[in-house]
C-alpha positions in Angstrom: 0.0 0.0 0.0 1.6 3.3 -1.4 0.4 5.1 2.0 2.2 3.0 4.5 4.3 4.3 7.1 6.4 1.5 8.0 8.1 1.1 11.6 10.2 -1.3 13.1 11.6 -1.8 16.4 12.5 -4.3 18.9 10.1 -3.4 21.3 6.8 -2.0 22.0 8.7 0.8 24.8 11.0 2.0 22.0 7.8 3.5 20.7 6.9 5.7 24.0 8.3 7.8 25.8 9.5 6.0 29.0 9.8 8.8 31.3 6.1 9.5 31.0 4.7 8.3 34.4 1.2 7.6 32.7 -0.5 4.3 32.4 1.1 2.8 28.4 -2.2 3.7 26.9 -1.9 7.0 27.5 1.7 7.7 27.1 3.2 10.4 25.0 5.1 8.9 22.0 8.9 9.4 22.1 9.8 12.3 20.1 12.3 10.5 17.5 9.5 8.1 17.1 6.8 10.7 16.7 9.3 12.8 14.4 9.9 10.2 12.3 5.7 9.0 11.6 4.4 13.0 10.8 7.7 13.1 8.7 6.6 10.2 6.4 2.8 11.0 7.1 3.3 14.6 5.5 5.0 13.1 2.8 2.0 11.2 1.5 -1.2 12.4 -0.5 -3.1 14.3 1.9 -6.6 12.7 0.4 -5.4 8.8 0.9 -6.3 7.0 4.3 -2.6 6.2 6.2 -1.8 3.1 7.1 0.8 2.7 10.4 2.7 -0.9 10.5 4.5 -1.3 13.2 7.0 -4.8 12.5 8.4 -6.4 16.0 9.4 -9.6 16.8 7.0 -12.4 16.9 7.3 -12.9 20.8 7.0 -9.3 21.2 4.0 -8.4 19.0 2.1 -11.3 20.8 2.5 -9.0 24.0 -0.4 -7.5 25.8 1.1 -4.0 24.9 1.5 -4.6 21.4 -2.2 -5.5 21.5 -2.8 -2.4 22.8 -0.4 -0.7 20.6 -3.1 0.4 18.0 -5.3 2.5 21.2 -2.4 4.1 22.6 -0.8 5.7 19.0 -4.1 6.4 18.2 -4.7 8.2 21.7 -1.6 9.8 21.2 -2.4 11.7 18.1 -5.9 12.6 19.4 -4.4 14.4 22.1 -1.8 16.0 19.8 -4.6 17.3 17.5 -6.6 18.6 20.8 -3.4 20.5 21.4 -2.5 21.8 18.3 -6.2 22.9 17.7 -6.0 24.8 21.2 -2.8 26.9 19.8 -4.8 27.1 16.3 -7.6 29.3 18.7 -5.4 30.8 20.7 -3.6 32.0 18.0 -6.9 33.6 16.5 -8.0 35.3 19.9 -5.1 37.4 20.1 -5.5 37.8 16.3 -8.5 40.0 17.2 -7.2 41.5 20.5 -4.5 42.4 17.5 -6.9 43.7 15.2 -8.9 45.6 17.6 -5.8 47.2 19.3 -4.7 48.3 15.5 -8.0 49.4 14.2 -8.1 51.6 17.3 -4.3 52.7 16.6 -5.5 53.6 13.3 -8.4 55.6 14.4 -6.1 57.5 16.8 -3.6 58.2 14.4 -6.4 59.5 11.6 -7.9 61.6 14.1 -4.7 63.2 14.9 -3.4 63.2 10.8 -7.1 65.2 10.7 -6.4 67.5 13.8 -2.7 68.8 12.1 -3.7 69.2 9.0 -5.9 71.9 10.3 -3.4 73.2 12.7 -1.6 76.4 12.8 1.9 74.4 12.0 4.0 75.1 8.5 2.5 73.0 5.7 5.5 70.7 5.7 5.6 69.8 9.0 1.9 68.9 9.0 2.3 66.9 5.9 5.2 65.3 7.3 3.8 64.1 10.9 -0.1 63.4 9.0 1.6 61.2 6.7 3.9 59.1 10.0 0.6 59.2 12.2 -1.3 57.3 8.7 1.3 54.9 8.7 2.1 54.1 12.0 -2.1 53.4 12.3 -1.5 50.9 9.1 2.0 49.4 10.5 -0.2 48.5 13.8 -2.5 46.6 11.8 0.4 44.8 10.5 0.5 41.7 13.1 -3.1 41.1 13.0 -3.0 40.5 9.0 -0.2 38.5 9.3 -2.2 36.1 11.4 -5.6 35.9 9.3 -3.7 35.7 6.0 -0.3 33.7 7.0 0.5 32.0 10.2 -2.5 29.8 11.0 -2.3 27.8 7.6 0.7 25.7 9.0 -1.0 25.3 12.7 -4.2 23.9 10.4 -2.2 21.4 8.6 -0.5 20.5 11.4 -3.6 19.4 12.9 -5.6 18.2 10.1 -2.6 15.5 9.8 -2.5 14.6 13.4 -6.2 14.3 12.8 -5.4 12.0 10.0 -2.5 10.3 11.7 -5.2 9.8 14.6 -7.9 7.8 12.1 -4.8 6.2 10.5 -5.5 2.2 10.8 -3.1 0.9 12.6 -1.0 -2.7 11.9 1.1 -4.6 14.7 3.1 -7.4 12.6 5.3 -10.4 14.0 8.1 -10.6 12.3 10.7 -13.8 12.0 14.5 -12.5 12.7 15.6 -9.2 11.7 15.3 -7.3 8.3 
């Protein structure tokens, strides 16, 4: 199958993150291991279904936590797309505290531009501070664009592939000596 990602080890712990002091099934994968799945996952045709095979050792994929190997990846990425898809809001709700700070910068800065350009100063000195107060109000609009049009597409993909990675099927096989 063209959308495998193929992974063998030795041993169902060389998978997790040992460290973790949560039950197996809800242990955070180790990062090489994770690292190296989204690597190969973003790699493949975002529209196919992914397939994960995981190849251990006969006596080792017989194993309770081999059996239970297919729950705890698929666990894992849930959580990861829970996660990503709380920075993915996050990131919009200080997109508009942004937008509303600059839109209010802007209106400060017309207002002012309007109140000099009636003032008793020299023409060029008006036109000169008018024209700094118009930009400065566009310049603090700056960041919030940069959010709505750029930096939440690679937050999205992020989690729409952990989401995909999380409905990925998932294939424990025994295998006879080593590759």
């Amino acid at each position: 199958m063209d959308t495998d990602i193929e992974i063998r080890v030795e041993r169902v712990s060389q998978l997790f993150n040992m460290l973790d002091p949560f039950p197996f099934r809800e242990r955070d994968l180790d990062p090489e291991a994770e690292a190296y799945i989204v690597a190969w996952a973003r790699e493949l045709p975002r529209g196919a279904p992914m397939r994960i095979v995981v190849h251990l050792p006969e006596a080792e994929a017989a194993a309770s936590e081999a059996r239970g190997l297919p729950e705890a990846m698929r666990h894992y990425f849930m959580d990861r797309e829970i996660a990503v898809s709380g920075e993915l809001k996050e990131l919009f709700r200080i997109g508009r505290l942004s937008l509303t700070i600059g839109c209010a910068v802007l209106a400060v800065c017309l207002g002012i531009a309007g109140l000099i350009g009636e003032g008793a100063f020299s023409r060029n000195l008006a036109g000169f501070a008018a024209e700094g107060l118009l930009i400065l109000g566009w310049v603090a609009l700056w960041r919030p664009m940069e959010i709505f049009l750029y930096d939440w597409w690679p937050i999205a993909r992020q989690r729409n592939l952990f989401r995909r990675l999380a409905a990925a099927e998932i294939v424990v096989r025994g295998t006879s000596g080593r590759a």
